[in-house]
N, C-alpha and C positions, 0 to 999 in steps of 0.2 A: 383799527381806529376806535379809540375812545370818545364815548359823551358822557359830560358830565352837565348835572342840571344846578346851575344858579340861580336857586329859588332860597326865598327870605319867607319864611312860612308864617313869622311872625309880624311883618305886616301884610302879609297877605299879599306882596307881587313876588310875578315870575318873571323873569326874564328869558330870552333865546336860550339854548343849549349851547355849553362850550364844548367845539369839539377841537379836539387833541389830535395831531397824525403818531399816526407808529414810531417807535424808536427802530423798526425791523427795515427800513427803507434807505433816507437821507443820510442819518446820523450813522447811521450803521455801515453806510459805506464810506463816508470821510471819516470814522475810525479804522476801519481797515485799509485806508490809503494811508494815513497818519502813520501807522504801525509798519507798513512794506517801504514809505517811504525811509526810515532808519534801516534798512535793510543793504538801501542801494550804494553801489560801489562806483558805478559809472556813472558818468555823465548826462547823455542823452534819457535815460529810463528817469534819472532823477528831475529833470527838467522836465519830462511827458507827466511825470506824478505832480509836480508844483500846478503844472496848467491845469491837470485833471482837477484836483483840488480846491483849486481856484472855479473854474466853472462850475462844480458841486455846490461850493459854497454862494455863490451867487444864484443859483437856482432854490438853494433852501431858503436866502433871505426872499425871493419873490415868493414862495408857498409856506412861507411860516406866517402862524397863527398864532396871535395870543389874546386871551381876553384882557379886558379892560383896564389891567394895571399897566400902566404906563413906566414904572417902575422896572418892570420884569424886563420888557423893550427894551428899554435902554441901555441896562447894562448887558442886554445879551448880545446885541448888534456894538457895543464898546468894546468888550470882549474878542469874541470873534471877526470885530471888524480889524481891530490891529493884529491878531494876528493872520486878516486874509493878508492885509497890508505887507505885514513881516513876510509871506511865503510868495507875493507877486514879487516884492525888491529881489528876495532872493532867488528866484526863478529867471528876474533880469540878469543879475549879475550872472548865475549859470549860464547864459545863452551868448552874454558878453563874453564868459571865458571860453566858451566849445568857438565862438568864432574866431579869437586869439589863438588857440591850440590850432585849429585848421589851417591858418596863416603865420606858427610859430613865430609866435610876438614873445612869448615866453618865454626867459634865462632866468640865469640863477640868480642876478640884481632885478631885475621886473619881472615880479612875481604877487605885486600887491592885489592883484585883480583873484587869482585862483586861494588866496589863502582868505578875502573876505570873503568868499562865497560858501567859504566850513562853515 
């Protein structure tokens, strides 16, 4: 954990200490889901990585810190928010298809379901 002091010395105030969490925790594990999930061939493990994913990322928006630029916020939860967005549709759509494949819904003319979910 980082502090860092937001002090203006030249008027003479301090403010609270900004602190920082580790990049060895959050971040560090929704990159190394990121990276295993291009890995995955099957179905179910890639669907169990979308949810993993998804609940990391919603647990790092409840414990992310930032100081007082309102700026930084913004674009980082824009960011990250379309793409939790992008990996929940597509975790929908995986789950749509593993229940299609289980009730062979799927031929060689309907097939639009498994090929939006690449």
């Amino acid at each position: 954990m980082h502090v860092l002091s937001n002090r203006d010395d030249s008027k003479g105030q301090s403010n609270l200490p900004v602190i920082l969490s580790s990049c060895n925790k959050i971040p560090l594990s929704n990159t190394f889901t990121l990276i295993t999930s291009g890995f995955c061939i099957t179905l179910l493990p890639t669907i169990l990585i979308g949810l993993y994913f998804s609940i990391i990322q919603i647990f790092e928006y409840k414990n992310a810190y930032f100081c007082n630029l309102w700026i930084i916020q913004f674009f980082f939860f824009l960011s990250t928010g379309f793409h939790g967005i992008y990996v929940l549709i597509g975790t929908f759509i995986l789950i749509i298809s593993l229940i299609r494949i289980y009730y062979f819904h799927f031929s060689l003319i309907h097939r639009t379901n498994s090929e939006l979910s690449i």
